[in-house]
TORRO-745323 format. One record per atom (N, C-alpha, C): x, y, z. Coordinates in steps of 0.001 Angstrom, whole numbers, padded with zeros to 6 digits, always signed. Example, Ala and Ser with C-alpha at 12.3 -4.5 7.8 and 13.67 -1.06 7.14 Angstrom:
% residues 2
+013190-005690+007800;+012300-004500+007800;+013200-003300+007800;+012850-002250+007080;+013670-001060+007140;+012900+000030+007870;
% end
This chain:
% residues 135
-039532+064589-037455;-038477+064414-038423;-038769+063153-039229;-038419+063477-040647;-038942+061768-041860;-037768+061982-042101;-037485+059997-042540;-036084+059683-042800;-036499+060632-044364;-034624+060767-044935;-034586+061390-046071;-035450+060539-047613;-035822+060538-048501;-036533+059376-049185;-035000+058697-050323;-034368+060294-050585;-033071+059721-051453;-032008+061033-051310;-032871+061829-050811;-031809+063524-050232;-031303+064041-049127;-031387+065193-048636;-030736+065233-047356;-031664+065720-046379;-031408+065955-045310;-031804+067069-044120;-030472+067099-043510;-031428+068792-043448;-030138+069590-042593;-030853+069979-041787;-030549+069884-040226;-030823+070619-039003;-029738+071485-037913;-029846+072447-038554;-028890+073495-038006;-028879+073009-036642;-029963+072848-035759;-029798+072976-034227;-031238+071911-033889;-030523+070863-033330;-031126+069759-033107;-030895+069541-031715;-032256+069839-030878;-032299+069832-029544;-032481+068443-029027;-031373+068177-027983;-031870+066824-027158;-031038+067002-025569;-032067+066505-025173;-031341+066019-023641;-030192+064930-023073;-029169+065935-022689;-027741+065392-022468;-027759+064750-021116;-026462+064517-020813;-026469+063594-018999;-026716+064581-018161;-027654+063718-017063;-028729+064248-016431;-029596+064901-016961;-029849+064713-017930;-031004+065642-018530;-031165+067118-019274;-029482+067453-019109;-029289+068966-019713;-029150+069154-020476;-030091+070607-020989;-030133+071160-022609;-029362+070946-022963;-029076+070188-024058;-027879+070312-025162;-028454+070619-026966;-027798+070549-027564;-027915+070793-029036;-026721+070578-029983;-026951+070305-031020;-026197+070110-032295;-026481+070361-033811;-026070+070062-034361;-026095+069800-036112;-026397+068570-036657;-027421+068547-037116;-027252+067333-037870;-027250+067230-039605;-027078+066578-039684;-027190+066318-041392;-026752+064869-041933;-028713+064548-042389;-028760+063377-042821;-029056+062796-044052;-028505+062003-044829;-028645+061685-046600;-028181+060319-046434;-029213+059871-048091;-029279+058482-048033;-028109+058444-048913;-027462+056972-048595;-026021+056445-049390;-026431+055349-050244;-025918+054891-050948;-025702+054006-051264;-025844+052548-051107;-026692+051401-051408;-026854+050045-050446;-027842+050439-049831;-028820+051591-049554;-029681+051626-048391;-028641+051932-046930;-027920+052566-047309;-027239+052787-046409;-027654+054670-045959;-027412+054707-044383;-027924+056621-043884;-026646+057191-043549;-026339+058491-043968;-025125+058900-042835;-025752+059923-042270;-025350+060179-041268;-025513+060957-040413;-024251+061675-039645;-024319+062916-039691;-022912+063631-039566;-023452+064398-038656;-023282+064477-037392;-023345+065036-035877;-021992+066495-035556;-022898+067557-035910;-021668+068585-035346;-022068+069215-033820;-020816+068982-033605;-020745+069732-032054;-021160+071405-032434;-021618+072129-031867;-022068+073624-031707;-021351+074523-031137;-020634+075626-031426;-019918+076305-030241;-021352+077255-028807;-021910+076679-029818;-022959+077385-028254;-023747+076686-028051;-023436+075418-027657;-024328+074223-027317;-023730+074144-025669;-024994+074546-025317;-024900+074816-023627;-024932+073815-022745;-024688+072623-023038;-024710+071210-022332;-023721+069903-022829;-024210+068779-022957;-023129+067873-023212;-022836+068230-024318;-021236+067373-024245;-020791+067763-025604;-021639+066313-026968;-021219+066417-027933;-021538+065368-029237;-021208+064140-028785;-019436+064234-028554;-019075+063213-027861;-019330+062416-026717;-019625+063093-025969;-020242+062334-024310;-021737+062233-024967;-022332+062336-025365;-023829+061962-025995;-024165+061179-027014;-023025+060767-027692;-023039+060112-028727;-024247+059068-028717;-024553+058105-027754;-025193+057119-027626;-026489+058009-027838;-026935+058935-026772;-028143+059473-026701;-028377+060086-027751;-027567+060402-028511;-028102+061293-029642;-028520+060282-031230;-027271+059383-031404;-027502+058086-032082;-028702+057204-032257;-029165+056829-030455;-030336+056334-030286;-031571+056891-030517;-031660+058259-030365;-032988+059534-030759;-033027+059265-032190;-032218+059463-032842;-032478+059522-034437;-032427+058541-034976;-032028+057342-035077;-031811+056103-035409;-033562+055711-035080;-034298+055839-033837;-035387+055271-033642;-036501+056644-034119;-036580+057401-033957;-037159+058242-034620;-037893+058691-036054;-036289+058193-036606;-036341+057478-038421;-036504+056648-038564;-036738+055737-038078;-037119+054467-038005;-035279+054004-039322;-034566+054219-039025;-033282+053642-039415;-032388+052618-039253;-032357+051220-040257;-031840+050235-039577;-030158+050511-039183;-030385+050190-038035;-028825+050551-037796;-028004+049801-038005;-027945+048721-038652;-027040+047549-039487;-026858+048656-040877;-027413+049566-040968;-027131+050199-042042;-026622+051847-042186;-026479+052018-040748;-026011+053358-040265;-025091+053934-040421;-024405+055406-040998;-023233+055381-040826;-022561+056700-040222;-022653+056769-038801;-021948+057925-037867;-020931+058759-037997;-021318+059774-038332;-019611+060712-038147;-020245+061833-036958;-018991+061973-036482;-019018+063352-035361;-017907+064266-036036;-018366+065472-035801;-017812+066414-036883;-017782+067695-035705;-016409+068142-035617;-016248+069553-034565;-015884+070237-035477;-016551+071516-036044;-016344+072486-037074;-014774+073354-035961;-014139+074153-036956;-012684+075170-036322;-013437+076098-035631;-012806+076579-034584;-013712+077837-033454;-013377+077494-032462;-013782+077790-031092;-013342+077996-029990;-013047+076838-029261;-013400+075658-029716;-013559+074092-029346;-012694+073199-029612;-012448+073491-030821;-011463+072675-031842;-010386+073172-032606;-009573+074648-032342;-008615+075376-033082;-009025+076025-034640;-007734+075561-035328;-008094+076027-036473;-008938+074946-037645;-009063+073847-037023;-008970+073206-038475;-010379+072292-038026;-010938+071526-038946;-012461+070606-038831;-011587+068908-038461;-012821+068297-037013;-012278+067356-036799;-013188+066575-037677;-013080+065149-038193;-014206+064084-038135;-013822+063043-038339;-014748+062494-037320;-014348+061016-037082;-015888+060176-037203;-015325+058912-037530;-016175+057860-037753;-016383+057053-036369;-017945+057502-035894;-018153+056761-035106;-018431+055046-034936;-018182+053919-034556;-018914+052375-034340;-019329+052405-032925;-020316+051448-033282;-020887+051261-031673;-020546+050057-031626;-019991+048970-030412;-019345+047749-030009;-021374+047225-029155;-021983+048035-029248;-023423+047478-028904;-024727+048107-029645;-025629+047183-029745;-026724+047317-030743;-027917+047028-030286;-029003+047275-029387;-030377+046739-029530;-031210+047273-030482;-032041+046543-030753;-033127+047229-032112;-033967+045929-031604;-035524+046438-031181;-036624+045252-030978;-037526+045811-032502;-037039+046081-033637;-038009+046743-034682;-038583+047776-034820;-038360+047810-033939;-038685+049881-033348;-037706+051057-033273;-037218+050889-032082;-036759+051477-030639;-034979+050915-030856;-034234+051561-031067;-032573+051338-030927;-032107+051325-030504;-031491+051602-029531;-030575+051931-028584;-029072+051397-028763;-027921+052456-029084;-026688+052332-029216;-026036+052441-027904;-024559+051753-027775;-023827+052209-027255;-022200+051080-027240;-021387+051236-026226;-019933+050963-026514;-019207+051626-027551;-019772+053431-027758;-018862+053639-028820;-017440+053739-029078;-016583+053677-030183;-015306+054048-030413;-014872+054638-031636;-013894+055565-031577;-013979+056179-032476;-012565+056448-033428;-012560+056867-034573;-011475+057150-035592;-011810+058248-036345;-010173+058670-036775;-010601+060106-037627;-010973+059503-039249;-011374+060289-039697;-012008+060103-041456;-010409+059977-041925;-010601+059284-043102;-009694+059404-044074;-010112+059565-045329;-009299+060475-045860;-010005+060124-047561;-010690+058890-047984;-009963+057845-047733;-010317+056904-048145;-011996+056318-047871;-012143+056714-046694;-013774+056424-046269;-014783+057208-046467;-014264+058166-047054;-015127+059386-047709;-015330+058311-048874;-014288+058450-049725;-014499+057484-051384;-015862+056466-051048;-015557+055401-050056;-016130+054184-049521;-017524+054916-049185;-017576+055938-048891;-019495+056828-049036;-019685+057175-049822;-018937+057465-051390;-019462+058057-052460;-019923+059329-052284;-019008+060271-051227;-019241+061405-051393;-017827+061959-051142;-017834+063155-051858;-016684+063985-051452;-015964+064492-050211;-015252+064410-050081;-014165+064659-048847;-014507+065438-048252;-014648+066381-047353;-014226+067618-046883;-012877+067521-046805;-011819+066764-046415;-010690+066746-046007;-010069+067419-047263;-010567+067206-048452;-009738+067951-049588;-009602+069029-049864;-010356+070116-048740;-010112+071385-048084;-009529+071711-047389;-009301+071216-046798;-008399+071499-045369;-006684+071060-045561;
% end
């Protein structure tokens, strides 16, 4: 996987190893912002056979963050549960922070995450359009 240069990637089904080690998978979709800034929008899968987005957050954060070689002073996390069997009728997303950071120039490693739902308003603050203005 190459970081985006100024566009996106989309990965329908992005395989990684969950706690203890079990298959899991997700969505990703990554585009450059603004400032040199990345977002990265993490969807949970309804047939993702292992951890969920949420309990992996760190592991999944840390894979792609070091992978892309992405400064993570410049990162910007959402976890996203599309409507279906997981999440009812409607799309969750929330803005992930991590309360911890290593980066030796390489190699990342996140964690202490916490989390909040999107608001319009932090959509604006990415210079991209809402989803929420669908729903």
């Amino acid at each position: 996987m190459q970081a985006p240069p100024n566009g996106l990637i989309q990965i329908d089904r992005y395989d990684f190893s969950g706690l203890h080690g079990c298959r899991s998978c997700c969505g990703l979709q990554i585009q450059r912002l603004a400032e040199g800034r990345t977002l990265v929008i993490c969807t949970e899968l309804d047939d993702n056979p292992g951890t969920s987005v949420t309990n992996a957050v760190e592991i999944i954060a840390s894979r792609v963050a070091s992978s892309l070689a992405l400064d993570p002073a410049k990162l910007v996390w959402i976890e996203h549960y599309p409507p279906g069997r997981l999440h009812g009728k409607t799309d969750d997303w929330d803005l992930v922070s991590f309360g911890a950071i290593l980066h030796d120039g390489v190699n990342t490693i996140f964690g202490q995450p916490s989390w909040r739902p999107m608001q319009r308003e932090d959509w604006d603050c990415l210079g991209i359009q809402s989803p929420l203005l669908c729903s």
